[in-house]
C-alpha positions in Angstrom: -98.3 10.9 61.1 -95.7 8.8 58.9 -96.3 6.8 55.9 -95.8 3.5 57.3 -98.3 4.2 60.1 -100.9 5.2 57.6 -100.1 1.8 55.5 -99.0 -0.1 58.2 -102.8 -1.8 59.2 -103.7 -2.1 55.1 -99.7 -4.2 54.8 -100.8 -6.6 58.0 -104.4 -7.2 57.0 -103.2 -8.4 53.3 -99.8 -10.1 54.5 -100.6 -11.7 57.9 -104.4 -12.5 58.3 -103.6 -15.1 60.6 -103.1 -12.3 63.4 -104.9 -9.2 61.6 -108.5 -10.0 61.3 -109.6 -6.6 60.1 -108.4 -3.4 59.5 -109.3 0.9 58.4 -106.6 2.2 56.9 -107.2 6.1 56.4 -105.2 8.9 53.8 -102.2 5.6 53.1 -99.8 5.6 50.2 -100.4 2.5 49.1 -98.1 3.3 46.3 -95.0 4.9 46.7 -94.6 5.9 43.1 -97.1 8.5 43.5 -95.8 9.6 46.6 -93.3 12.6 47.6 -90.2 12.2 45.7 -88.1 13.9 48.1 -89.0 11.2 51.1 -89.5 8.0 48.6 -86.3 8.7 46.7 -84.2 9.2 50.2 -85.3 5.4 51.6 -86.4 3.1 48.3 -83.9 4.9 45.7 -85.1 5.8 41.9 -88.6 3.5 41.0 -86.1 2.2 38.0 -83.1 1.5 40.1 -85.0 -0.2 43.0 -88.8 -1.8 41.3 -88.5 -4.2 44.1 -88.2 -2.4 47.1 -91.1 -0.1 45.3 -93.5 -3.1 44.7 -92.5 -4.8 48.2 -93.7 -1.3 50.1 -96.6 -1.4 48.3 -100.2 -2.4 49.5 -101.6 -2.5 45.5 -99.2 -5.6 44.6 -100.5 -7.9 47.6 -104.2 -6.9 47.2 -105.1 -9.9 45.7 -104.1 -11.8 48.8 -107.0 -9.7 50.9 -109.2 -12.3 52.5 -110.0 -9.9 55.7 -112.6 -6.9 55.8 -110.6 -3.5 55.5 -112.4 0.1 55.3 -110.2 2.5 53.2 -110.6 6.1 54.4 -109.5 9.0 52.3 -110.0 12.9 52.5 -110.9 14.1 48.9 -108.8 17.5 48.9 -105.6 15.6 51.0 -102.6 17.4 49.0 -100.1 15.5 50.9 -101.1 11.9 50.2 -103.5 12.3 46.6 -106.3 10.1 46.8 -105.1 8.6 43.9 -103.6 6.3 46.4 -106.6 4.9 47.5 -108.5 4.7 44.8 -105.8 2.3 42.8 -106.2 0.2 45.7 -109.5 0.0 46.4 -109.6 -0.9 41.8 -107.1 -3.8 42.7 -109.4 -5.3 45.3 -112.2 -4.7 43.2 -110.1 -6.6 40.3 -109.8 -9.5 42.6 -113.2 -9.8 43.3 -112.5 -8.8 47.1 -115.1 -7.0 48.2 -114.0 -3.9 50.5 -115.3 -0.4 51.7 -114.4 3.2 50.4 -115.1 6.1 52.2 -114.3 9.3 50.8 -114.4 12.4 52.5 -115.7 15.5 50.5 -113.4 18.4 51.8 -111.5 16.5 54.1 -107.5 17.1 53.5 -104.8 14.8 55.2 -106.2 15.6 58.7 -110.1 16.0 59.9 -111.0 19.2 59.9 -112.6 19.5 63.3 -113.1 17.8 66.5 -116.6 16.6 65.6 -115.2 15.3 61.7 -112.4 13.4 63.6 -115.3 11.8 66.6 -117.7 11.0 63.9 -115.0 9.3 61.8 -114.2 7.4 64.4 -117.7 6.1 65.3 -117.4 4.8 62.1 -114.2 3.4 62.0 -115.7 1.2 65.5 -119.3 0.8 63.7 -117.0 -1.0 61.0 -115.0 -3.0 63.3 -117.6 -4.2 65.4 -119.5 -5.7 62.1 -116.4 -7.3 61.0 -114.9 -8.7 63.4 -118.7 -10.0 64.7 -118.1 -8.8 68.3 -121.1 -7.2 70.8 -119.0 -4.6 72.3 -121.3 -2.2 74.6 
């Protein structure tokens, strides 16, 4: 799955509210800086060339504009996307007083590691959406 996929639901909950009313955003890099040079450097440039396009693909520099509920989801041992990634977003939401939820997954990499990780993750992921966006789905 690509980057922007991955990001893609935390970037339309902070930026456009008005249509995204919640949102899980699992294993993102929220910050491209501490992403693979290799793809970063291809599409945004050098971080000191291009600071703009670096902050403007980034989740961390709109979190204080979160006013819906998002779940952040992140396997501990992911080697392709570090969880550093989530945990500097989930401490910029916690800077801005907006409350959010963190779930980690101890020995979890980039992808579940079995059918019955990836169905119970996403029980979860609907137990969360059904609380936040106050719906009785049966």
């Amino acid at each position: 799955m690509r980057w922007w996929v991955l990001a893609l639901a935390a970037i339309a909950v902070i930026r456009r509210p008005d249509v995204f009313h919640a949102a899980v955003s699992g294993a993102a890099p929220h910050d491209q800086r501490l992403y693979d040079t290799h793809w970063r450097e291809r599409f945004l440039g050098l971080p000191q060339q291009n600071p703009e396009g670096y902050d403007r693909s980034s989740t961390i520099t709109g979190a204080a504009s979160l006013t819906r509920p998002l779940l952040l989801i992140h396997g501990m041992a992911d080697d392709n996307v570090v969880v550093a990634h989530t945990l500097r977003l989930s401490a910029a939401l916690l800077t801005a007083g907006y409350p959010h939820q963190v779930l980690p997954l101890t020995g979890i990499t980039h992808m579940a590691s079995s059918e019955t990780v990836a169905e119970n993750m996403l029980g979860l992921q609907l137990d969360f959406l059904r609380r936040a966006l106050a719906l009785a789905l049966a």
